[in-house]
C-alpha positions as CSV (number, residue, x, y, z in Angstrom):
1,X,0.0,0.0,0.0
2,X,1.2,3.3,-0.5
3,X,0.0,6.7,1.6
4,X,-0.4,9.2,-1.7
5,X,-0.9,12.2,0.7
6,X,1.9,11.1,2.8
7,X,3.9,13.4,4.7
8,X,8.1,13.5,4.1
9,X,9.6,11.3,7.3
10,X,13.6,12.3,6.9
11,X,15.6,9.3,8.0
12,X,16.8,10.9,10.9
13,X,13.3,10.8,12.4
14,X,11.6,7.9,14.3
15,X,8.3,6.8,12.6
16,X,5.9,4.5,13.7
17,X,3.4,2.2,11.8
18,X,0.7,0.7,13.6
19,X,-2.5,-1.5,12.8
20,X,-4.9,-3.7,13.7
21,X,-5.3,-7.2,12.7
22,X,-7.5,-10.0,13.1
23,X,-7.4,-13.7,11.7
24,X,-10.3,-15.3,9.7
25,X,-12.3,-17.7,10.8
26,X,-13.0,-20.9,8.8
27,X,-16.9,-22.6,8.7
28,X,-15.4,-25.0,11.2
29,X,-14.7,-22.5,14.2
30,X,-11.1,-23.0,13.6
31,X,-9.1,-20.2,12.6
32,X,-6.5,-19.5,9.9
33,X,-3.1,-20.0,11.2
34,X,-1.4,-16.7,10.3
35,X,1.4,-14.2,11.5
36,X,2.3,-11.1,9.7
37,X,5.3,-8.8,8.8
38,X,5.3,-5.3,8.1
39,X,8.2,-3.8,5.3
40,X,8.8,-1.2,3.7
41,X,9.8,-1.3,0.2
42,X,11.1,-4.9,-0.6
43,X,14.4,-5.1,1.7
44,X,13.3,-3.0,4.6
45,X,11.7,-5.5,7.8
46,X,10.3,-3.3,10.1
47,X,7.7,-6.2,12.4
48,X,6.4,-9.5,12.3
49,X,3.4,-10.2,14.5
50,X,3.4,-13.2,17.1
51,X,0.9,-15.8,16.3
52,X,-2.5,-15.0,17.5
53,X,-3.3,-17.8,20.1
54,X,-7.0,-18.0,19.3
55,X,-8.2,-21.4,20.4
56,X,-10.9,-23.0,18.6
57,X,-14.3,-20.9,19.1
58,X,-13.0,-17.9,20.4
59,X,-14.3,-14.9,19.8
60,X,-13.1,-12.5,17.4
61,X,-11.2,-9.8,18.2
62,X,-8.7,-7.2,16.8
63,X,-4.8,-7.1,17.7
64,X,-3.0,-4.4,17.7
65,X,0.6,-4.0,16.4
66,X,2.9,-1.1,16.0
67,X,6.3,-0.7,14.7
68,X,9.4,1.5,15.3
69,X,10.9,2.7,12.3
70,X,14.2,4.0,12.3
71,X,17.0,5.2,10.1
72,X,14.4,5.0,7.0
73,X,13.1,8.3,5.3
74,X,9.4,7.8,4.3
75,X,7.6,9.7,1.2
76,X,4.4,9.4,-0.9
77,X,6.4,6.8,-2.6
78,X,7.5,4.6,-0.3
79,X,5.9,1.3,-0.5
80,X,4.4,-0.9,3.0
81,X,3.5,-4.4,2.7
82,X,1.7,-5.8,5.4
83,X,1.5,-9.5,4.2
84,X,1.5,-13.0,5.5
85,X,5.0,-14.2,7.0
86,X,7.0,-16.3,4.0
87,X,6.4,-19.7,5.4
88,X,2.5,-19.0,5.1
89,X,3.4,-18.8,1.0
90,X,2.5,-21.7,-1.2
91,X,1.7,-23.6,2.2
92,X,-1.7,-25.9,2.0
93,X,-4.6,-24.2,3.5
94,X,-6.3,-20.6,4.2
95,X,-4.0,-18.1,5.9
96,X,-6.6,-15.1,5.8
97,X,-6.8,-11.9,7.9
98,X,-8.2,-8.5,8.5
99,X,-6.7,-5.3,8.4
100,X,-8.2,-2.1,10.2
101,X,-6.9,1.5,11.6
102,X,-3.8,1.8,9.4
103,X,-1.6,4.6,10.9
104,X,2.2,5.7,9.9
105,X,3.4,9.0,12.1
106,X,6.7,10.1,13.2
107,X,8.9,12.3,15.7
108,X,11.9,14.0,14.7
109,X,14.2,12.7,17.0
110,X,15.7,15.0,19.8
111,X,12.1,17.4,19.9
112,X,9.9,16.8,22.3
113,X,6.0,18.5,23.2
114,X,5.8,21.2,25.8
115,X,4.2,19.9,28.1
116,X,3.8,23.3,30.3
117,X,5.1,26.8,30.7
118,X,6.2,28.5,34.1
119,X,6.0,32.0,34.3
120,X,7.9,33.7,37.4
121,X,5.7,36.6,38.2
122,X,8.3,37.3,40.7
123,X,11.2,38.1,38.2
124,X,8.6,39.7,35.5
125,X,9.8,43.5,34.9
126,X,7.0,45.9,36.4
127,X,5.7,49.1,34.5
128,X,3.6,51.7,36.1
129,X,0.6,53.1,34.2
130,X,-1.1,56.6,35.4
131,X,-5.3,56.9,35.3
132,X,-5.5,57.7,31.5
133,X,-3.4,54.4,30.8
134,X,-0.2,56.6,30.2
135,X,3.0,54.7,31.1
136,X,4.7,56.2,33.7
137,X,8.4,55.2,34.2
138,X,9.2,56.6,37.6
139,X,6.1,57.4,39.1
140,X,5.6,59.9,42.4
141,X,3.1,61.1,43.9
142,X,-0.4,60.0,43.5
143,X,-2.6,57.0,42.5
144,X,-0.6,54.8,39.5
145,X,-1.8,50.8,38.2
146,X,1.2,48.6,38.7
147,X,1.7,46.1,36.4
148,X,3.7,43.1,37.1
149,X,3.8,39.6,35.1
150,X,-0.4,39.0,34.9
151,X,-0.9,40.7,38.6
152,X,-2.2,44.1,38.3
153,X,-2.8,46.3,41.6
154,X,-3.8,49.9,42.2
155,X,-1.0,51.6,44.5
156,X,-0.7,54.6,46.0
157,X,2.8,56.8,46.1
């Protein structure tokens, strides 16, 4: 599959691909023994899935996967293949499955979110405003609004 309005991931970045998966179930109850691998062109391995442990007559149910991908850059051209692992081809037998929720994204590496901003009121720089809003820089002598960080107060010199 390829992701036409894919974004450029440079190499230097750490993308992720991630998916859910499910195997088939034959008429029987049994299902079809499968495992996957994720690449990335033809040469590129990024994952391959564990088997899925479903025991005759459970119920269905998604599994989710998700890859690191490092050291690769990523563009509209890129190719992933998300396909049974090779034993599974030309073996006898169904080896079916179910794909949902593709999703590639990336990081560049060494940037991180903010996760919150600190503001010192305490080492903000105060100004000094008279009644008509004029700035004042040394004020004396009457009523003045000091403004400090997001504190404002009314003082009296």
């Amino acid at each position: 599959m390829r992701f036409s309005g894919c974004e450029e991931v440079p190499a230097d970045a750490t993308a992720y691909i991630e998916f859910d998966w499910c195997p088939q179930r034959q008429g029987s109850g049994d299902f079809d023994p499968i495992r996957l691998e994720v690449y990335i062109g033809a040469a590129t391995k990024v994952l391959e899935t564990k088997d899925h442990n479903f025991e005759n007559g459970h119920k269905l149910e998604w599994i989710h996967e998700k890859a690191e991908i490092k050291g690769v850059a990523i563009n509209k051209d890129s190719a992933f293949h998300i396909r049974p692992v090779s034993e599974y081809w030309g073996a006898a037998g169904a080896h079916r499955y179910d794909l949902d929720n593709i999703k590639v994204s990336y990081k560049k590496d060494g940037v991180s979110g903010i996760d919150d901003i600190t503001v010192n009121e305490e080492n903000a720089p105060v100004e000094y405003y008279n009644l008509q809003g004029v700035r004042v820089e040394n004020p004396e002598n009457g009523i003045f609004i000091r403004r400090q960080g997001n504190s404002v107060t009314k003082c009296v010199k």
